[in-house]
N, C-alpha and C positions, 0 to 999 in steps of 0.2 A: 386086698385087691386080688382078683382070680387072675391066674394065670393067662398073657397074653395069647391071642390066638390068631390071630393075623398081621402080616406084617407094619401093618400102621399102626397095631396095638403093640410091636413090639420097639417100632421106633419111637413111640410116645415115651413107652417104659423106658427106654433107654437114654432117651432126654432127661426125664424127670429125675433118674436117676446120676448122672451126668450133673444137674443142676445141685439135687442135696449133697452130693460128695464136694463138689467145688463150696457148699456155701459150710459145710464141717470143716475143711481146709481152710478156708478163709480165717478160720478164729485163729489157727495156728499162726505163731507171732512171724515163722521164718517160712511161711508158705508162700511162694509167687501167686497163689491163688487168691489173695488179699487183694491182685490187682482189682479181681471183681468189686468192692468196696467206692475203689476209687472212680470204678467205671460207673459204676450208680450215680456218685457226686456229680461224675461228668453229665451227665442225662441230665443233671437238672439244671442246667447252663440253654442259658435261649440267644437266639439270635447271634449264633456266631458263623463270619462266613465259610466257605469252604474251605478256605487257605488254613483258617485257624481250627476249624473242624480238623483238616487230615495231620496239624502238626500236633495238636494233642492226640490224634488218636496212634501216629507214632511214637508222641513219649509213651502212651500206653503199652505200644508194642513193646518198646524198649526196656520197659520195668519185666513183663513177662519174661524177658530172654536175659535178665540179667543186665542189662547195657543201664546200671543207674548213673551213669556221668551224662548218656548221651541223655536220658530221658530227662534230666534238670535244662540240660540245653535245648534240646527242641523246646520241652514246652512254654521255656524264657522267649522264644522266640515267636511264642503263638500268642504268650501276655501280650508284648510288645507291638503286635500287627494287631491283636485287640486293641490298644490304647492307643494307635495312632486312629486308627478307623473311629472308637467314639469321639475324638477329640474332633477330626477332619467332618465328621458328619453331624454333627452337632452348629447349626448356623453360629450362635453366641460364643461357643468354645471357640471354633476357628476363627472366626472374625476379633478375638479376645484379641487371641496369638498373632493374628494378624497384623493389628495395629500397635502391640506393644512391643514386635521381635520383628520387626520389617528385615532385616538382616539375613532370618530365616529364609525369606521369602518360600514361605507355605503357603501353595494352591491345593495340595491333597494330600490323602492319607499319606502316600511314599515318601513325601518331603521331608516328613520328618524324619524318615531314614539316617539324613546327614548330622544330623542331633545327637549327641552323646545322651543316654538314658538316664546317667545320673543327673546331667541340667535339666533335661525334661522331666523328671520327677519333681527338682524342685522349682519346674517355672507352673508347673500344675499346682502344687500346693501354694506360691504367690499368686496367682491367679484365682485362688479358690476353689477350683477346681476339684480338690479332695484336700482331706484332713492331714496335720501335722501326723496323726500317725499312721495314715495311708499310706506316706510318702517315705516314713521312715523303715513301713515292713516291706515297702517295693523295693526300697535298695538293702533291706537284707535279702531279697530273692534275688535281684543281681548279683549282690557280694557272693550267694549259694554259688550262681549261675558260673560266675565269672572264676570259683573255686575249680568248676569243675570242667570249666572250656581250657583251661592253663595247664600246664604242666604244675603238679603240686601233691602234696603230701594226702590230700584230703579224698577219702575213697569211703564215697555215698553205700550205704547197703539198703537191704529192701523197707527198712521201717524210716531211714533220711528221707528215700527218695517217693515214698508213697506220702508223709507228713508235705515234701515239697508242693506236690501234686497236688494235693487237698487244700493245702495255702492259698496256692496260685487258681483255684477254683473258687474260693472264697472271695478273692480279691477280685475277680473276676465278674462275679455275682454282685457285689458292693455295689462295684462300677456302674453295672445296668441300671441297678436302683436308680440312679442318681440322673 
């Protein structure tokens, strides 16, 4: 490539260049520039709303600056508004919940707020709703979750907390399938 010569040719250059350094960093095991990797996975997530949009893209934040405790909790907390929303928006699903958890008394997504996560993971797999083993890696993402919202010995680094990340996008993605 000739030497840039106008300032748009050297902003270009300096993008492009910008972009191969971060994606030779990326392969590096201990480089925060890996986050780029997860951000990609993130991109191919549909249909998620705002709320759950800006909490992943603060666990994102959160992995770049090092914050890996915060960023397993936020984005537990973006699953979680994800999975009440397909449940709540889904006529069959809710009206399921509906008539077999009257107790709940769920009209919409928030209600299920007052739900402990571990019962609602396993009233979704009685319900059919998702697989025995759907329901068993959701509450190892809790158990993560819950390691890292507590006071405890357990302290996430960048290869835990990008694996959590990548999980919780998969699980994510299942979902919509479905």
């Amino acid at each position: 490539m000739a030497a840039p010569r106008t300032p748009r040719e050297v902003a270009d250059w300096a993008a492009n260049a910008q972009d191969e350094l971060r994606r030779l960093l990326a392969k590096r095991e201990t480089s925060a520039h890996r986050v780029m990797t997860v951000t990609e996975s993130y991109g191919k997530l549909m249909s998620l709303n705002v709320k759950q949009d800006k909490l992943f893209r603060e666990a994102l934040q959160c992995v770049e600056h090092g914050l890996y405790r915060s960023a397993h909790v936020t984005s537990f907390a973006a699953l979680m508004d994800f999975i009440h929303e397909w449940i709540a928006n889904d006529a069959t699903r809710l009206s399921t919940i509906q008539a077999n958890y009257t107790a709940w008394n769920i009209k919409q997504a928030s209600d299920f707020r007052d739900q402990k996560d571990h019962t609602l993971f396993e009233v979704m797999k009685k319900q059919a709703f998702i697989t025995n083993g759907m329901m068993k890696a959701l509450q190892g993402l809790l158990a993560k979750r819950n390691e890292c919202a507590h006071p405890d010995d357990y302290e996430p680094g960048i290869n835990d907390t990008l694996g959590y990340l990548d999980e919780m996008m998969k699980r994510i993605e299942a979902l919509q399938k479905k």
